[in-house]
Biopython code that builds the backbone (N, CA, C, O; Angstrom):
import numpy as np
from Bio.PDB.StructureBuilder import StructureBuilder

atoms = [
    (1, "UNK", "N", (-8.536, 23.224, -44.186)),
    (1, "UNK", "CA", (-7.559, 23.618, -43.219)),
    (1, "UNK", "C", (-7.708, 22.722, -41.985)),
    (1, "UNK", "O", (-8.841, 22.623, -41.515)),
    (2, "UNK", "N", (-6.840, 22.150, -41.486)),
    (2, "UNK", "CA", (-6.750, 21.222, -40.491)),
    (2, "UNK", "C", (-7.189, 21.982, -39.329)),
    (2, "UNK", "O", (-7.202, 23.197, -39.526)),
    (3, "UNK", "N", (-7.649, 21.493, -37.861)),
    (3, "UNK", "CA", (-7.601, 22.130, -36.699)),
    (3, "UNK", "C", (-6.734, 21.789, -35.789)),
    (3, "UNK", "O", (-6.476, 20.652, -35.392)),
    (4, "UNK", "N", (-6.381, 22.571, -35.532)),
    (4, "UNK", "CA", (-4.780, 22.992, -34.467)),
    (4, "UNK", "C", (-5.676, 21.514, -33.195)),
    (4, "UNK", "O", (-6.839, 21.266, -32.877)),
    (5, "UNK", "N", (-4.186, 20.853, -32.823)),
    (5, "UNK", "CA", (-4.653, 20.002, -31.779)),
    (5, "UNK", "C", (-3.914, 20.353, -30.124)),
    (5, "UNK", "O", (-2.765, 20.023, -29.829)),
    (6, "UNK", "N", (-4.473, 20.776, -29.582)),
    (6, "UNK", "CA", (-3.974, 21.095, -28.217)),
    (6, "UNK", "C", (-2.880, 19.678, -27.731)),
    (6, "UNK", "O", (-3.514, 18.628, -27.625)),
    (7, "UNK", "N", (-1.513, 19.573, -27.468)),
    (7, "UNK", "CA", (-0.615, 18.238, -27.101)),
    (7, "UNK", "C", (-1.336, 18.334, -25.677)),
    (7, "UNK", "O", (-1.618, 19.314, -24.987)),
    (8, "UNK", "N", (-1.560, 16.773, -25.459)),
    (8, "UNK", "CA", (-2.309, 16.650, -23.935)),
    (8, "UNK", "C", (-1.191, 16.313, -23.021)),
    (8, "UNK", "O", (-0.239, 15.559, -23.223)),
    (9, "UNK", "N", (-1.548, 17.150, -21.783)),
    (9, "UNK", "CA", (-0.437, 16.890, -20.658)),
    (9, "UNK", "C", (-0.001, 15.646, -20.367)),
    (9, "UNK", "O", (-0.802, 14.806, -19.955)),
    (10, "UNK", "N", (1.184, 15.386, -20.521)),
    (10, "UNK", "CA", (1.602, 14.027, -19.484)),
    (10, "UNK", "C", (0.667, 13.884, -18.249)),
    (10, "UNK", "O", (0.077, 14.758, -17.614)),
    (11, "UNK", "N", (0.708, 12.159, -18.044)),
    (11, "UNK", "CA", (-0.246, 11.617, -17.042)),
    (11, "UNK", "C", (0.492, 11.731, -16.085)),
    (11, "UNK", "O", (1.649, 11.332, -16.219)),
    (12, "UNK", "N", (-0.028, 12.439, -14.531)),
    (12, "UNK", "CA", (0.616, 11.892, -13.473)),
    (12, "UNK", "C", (0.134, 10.865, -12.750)),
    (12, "UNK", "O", (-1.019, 10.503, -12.519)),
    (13, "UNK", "N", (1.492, 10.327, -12.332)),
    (13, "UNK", "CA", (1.313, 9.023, -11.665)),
    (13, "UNK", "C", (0.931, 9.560, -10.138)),
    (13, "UNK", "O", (1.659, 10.337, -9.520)),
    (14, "UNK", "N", (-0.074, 9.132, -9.722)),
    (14, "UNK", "CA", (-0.673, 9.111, -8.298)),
    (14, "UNK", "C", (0.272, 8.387, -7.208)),
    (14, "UNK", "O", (0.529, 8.943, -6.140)),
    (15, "UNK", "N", (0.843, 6.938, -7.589)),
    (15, "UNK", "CA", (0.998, 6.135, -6.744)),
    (15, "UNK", "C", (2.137, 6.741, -6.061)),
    (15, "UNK", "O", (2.466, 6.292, -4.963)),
    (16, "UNK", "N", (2.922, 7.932, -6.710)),
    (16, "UNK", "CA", (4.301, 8.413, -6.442)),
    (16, "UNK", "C", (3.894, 9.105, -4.914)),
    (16, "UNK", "O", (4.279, 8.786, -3.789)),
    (17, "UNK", "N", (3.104, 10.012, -5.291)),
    (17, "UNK", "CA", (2.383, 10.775, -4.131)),
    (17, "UNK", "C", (1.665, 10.206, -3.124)),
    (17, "UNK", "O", (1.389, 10.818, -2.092)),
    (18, "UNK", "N", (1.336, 9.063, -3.346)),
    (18, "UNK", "CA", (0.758, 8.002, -2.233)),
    (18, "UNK", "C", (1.720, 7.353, -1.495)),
    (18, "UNK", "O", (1.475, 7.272, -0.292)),
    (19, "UNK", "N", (2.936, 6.779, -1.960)),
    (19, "UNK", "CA", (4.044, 6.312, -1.916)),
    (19, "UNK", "C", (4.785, 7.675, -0.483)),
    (19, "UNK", "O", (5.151, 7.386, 0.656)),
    (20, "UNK", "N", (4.777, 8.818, -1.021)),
    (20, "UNK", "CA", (5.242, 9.753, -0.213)),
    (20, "UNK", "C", (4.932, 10.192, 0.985)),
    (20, "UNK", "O", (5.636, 10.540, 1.932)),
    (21, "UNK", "N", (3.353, 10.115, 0.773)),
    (21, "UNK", "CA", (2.588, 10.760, 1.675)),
    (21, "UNK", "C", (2.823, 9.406, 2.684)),
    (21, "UNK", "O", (3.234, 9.674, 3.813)),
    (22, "UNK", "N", (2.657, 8.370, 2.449)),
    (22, "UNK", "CA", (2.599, 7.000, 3.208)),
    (22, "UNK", "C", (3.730, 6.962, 4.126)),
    (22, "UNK", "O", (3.588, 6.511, 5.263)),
    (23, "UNK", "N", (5.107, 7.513, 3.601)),
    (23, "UNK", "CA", (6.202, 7.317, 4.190)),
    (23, "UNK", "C", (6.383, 8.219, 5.246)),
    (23, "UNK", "O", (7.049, 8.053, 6.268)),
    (24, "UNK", "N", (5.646, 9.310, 4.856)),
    (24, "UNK", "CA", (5.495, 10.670, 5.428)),
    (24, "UNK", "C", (5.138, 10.058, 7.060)),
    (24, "UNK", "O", (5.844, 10.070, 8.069)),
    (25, "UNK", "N", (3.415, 9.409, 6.785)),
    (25, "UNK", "CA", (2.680, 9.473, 7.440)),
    (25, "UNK", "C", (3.485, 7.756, 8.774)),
    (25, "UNK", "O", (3.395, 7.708, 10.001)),
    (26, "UNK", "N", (3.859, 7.158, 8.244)),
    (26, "UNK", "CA", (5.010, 6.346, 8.783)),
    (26, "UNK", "C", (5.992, 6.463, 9.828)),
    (26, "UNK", "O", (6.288, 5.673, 10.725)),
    (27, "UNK", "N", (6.670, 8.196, 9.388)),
    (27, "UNK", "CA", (7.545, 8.409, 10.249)),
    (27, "UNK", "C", (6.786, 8.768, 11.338)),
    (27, "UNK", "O", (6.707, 8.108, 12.374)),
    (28, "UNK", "N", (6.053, 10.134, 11.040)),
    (28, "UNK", "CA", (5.284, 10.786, 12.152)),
    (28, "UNK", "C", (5.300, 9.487, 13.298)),
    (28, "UNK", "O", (6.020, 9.412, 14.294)),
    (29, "UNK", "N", (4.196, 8.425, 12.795)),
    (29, "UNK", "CA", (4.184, 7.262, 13.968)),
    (29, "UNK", "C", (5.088, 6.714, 14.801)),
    (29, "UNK", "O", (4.918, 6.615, 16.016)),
    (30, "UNK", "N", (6.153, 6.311, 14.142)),
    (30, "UNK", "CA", (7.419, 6.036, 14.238)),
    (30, "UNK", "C", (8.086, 6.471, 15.078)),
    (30, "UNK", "O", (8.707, 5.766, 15.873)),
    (31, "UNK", "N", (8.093, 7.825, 15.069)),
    (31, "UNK", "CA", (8.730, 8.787, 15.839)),
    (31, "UNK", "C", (7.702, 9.377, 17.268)),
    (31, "UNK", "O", (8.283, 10.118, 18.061)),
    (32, "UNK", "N", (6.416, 9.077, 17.510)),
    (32, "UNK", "CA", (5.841, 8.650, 18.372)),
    (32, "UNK", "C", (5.890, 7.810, 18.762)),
    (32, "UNK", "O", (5.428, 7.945, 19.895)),
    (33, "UNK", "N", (6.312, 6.376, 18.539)),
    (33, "UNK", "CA", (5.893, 4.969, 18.815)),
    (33, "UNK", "C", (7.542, 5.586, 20.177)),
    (33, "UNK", "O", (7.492, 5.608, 21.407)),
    (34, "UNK", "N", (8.790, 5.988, 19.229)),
    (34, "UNK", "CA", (9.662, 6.389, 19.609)),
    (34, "UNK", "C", (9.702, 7.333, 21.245)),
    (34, "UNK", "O", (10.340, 7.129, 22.277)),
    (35, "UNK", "N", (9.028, 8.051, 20.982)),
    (35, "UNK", "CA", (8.623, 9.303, 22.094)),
    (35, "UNK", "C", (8.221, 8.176, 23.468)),
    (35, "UNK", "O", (8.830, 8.031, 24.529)),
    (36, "UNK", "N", (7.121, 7.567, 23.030)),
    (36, "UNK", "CA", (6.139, 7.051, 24.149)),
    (36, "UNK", "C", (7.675, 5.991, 24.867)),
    (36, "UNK", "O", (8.036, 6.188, 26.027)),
    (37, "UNK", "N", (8.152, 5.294, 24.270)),
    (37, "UNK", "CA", (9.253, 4.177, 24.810)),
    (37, "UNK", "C", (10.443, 5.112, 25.518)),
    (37, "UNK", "O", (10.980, 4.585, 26.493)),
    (38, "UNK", "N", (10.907, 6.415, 25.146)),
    (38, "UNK", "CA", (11.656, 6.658, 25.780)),
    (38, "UNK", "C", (10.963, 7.136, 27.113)),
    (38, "UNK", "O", (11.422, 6.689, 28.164)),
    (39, "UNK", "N", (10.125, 7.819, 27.149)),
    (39, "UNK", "CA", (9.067, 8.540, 28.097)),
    (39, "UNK", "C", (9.282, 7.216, 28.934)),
    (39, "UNK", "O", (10.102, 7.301, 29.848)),
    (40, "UNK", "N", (8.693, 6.087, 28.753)),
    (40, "UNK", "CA", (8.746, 4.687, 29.449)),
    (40, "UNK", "C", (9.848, 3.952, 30.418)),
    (40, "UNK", "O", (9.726, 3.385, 31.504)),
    (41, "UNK", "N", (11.011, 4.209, 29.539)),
    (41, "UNK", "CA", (11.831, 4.233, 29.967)),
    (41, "UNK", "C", (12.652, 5.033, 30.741)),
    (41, "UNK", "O", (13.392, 4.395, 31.490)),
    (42, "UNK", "N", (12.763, 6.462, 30.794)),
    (42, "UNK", "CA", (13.056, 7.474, 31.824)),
    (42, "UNK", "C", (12.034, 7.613, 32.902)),
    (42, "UNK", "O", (12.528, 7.884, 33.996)),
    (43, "UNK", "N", (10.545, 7.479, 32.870)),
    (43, "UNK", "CA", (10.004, 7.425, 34.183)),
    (43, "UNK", "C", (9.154, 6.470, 34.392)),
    (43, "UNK", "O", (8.549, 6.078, 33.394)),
    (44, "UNK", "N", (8.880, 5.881, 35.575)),
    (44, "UNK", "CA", (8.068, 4.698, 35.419)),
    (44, "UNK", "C", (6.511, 4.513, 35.708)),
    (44, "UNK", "O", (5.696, 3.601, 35.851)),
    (45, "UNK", "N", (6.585, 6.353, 35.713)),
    (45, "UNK", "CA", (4.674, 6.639, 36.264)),
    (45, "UNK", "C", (4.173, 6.793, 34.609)),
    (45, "UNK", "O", (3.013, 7.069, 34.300)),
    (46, "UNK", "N", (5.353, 6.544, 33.554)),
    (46, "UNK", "CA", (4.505, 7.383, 32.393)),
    (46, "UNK", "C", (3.334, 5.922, 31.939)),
    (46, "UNK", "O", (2.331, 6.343, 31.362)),
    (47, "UNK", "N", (3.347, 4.785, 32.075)),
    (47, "UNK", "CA", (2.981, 4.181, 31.620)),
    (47, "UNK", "C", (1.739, 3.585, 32.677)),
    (47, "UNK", "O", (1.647, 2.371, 32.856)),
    (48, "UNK", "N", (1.021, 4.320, 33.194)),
    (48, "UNK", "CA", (0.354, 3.711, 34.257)),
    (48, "UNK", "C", (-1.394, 4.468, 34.305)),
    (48, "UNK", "O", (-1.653, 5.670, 34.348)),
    (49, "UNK", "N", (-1.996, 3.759, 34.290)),
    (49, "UNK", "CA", (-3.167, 3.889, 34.093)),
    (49, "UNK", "C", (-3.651, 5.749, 34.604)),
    (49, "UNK", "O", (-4.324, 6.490, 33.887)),
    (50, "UNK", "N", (-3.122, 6.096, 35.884)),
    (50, "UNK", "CA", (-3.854, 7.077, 36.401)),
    (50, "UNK", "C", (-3.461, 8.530, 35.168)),
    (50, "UNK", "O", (-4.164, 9.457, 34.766)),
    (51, "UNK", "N", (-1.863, 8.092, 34.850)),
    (51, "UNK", "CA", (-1.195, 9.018, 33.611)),
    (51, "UNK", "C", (-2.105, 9.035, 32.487)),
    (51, "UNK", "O", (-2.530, 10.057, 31.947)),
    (52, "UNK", "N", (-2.355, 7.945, 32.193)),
    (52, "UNK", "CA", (-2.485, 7.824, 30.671)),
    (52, "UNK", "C", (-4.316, 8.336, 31.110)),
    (52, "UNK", "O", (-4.827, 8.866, 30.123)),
    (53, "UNK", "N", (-5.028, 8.286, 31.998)),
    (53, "UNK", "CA", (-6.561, 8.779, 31.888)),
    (53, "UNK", "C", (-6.342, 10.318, 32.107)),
    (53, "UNK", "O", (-7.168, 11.042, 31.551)),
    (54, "UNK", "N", (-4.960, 11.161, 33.119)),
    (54, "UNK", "CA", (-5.141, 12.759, 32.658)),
    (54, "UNK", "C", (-4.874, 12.548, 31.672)),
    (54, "UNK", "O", (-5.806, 13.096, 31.083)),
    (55, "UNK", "N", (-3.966, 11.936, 30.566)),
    (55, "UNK", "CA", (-3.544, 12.275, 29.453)),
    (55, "UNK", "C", (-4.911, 12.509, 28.143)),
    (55, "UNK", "O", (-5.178, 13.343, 27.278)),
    (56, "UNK", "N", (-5.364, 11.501, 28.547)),
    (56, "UNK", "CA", (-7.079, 11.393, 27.946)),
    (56, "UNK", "C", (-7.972, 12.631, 27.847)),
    (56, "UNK", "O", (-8.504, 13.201, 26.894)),
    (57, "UNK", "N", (-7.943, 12.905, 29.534)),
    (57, "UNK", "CA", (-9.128, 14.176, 30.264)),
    (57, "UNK", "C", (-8.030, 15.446, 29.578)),
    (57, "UNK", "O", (-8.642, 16.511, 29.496)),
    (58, "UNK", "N", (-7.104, 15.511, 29.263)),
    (58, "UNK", "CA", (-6.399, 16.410, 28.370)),
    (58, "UNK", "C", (-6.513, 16.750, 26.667)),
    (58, "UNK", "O", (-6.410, 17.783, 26.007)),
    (59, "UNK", "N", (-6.672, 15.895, 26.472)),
    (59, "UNK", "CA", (-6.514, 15.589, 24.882)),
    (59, "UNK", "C", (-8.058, 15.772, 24.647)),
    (59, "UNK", "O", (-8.369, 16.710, 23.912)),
    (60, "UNK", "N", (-8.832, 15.178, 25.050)),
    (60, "UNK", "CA", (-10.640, 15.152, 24.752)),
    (60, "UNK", "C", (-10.824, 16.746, 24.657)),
    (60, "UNK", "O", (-11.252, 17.047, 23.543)),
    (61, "UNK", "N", (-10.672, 17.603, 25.306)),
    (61, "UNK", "CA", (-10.936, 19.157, 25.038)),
    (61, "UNK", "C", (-10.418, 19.446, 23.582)),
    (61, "UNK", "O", (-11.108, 19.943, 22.692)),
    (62, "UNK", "N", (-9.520, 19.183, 23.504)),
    (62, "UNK", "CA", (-8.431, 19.913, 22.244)),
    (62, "UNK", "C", (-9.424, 19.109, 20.900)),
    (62, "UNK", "O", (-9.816, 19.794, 19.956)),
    (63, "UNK", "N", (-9.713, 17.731, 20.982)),
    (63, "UNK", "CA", (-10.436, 16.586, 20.283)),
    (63, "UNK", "C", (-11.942, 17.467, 20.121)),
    (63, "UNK", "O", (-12.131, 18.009, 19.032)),
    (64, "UNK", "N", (-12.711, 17.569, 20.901)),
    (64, "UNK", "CA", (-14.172, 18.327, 20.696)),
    (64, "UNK", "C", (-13.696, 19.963, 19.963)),
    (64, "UNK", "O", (-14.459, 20.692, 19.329)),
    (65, "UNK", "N", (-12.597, 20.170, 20.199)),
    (65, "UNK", "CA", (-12.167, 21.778, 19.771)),
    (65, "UNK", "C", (-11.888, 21.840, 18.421)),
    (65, "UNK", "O", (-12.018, 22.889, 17.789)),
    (66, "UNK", "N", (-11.439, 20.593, 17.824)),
    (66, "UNK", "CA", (-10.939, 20.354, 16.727)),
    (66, "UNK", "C", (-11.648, 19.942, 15.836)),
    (66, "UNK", "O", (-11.300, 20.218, 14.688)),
    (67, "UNK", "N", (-13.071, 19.021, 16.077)),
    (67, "UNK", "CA", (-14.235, 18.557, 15.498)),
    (67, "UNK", "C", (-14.829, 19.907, 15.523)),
    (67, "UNK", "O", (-14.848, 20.272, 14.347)),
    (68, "UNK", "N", (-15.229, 20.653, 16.129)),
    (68, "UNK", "CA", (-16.030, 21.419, 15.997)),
    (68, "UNK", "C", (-15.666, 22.455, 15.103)),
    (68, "UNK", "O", (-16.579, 22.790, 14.347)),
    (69, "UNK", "N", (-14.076, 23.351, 14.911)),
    (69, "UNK", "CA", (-13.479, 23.757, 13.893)),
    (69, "UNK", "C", (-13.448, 22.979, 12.641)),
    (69, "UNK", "O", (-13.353, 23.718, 11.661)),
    (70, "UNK", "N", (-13.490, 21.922, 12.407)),
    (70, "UNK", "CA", (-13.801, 20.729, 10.940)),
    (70, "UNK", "C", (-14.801, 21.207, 10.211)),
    (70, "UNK", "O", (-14.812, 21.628, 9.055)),
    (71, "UNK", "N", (-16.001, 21.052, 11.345)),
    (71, "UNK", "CA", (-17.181, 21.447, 10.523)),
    (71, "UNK", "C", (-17.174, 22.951, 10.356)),
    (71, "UNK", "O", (-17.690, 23.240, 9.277)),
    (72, "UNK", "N", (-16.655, 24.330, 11.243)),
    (72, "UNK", "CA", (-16.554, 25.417, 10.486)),
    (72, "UNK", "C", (-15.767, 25.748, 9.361)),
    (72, "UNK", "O", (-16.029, 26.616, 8.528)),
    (73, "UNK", "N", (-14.839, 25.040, 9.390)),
    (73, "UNK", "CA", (-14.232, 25.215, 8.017)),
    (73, "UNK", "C", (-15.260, 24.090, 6.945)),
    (73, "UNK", "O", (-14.773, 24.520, 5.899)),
    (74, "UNK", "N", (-15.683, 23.643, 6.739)),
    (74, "UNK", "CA", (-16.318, 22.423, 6.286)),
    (74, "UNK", "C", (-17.437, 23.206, 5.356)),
    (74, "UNK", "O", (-17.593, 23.141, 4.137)),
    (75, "UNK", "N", (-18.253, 24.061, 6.469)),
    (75, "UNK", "CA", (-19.593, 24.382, 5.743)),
    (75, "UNK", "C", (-19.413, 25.697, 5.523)),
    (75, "UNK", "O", (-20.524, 26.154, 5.255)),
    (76, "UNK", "N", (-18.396, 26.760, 5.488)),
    (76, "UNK", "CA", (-18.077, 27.858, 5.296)),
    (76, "UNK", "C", (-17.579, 28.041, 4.170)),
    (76, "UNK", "O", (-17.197, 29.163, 3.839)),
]
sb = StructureBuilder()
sb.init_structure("model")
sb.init_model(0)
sb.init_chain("A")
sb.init_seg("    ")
for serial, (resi, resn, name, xyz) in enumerate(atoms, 1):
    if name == "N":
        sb.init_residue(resn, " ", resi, " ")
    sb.init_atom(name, np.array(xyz, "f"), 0.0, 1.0, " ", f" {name:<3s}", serial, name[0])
structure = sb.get_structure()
């Protein structure tokens, strides 16, 4: 009596989903690169050193808040 052969799943192609995610990850930028030039262009303090270091002393909290949640989800 023969043994029954399980049909093996079709292969998925990875590159499709790399391809996506890439384009994905493209716009996001894009559409920042976008943000920062209009910002630039409507005011002329946005582009100036004293802005862009609160913008820094802003973002660094949220940055240590976010590393530190990584690793609780990480080792939990």
């Amino acid at each position: 009596m023969p043994d029954p052969t399980v049909p093996a799943a079709p292969a998925r192609h990875l590159s499709g989903g790399l391809a996506s995610r890439a384009r994905q990850q493209i716009g996001v930028v894009l559409a920042l690169v976008a943000l920062i030039v209009v910002a630039s262009l409507v005011s002329d303090r946005f582009l100036t050193v004293p802005n862009l270091l609160n913008i820094l002393r802003q973002v660094a909290i949220v940055g240590i808040l976010a590393v530190g949640q990584t690793f609780v989800i990480l080792t939990a």
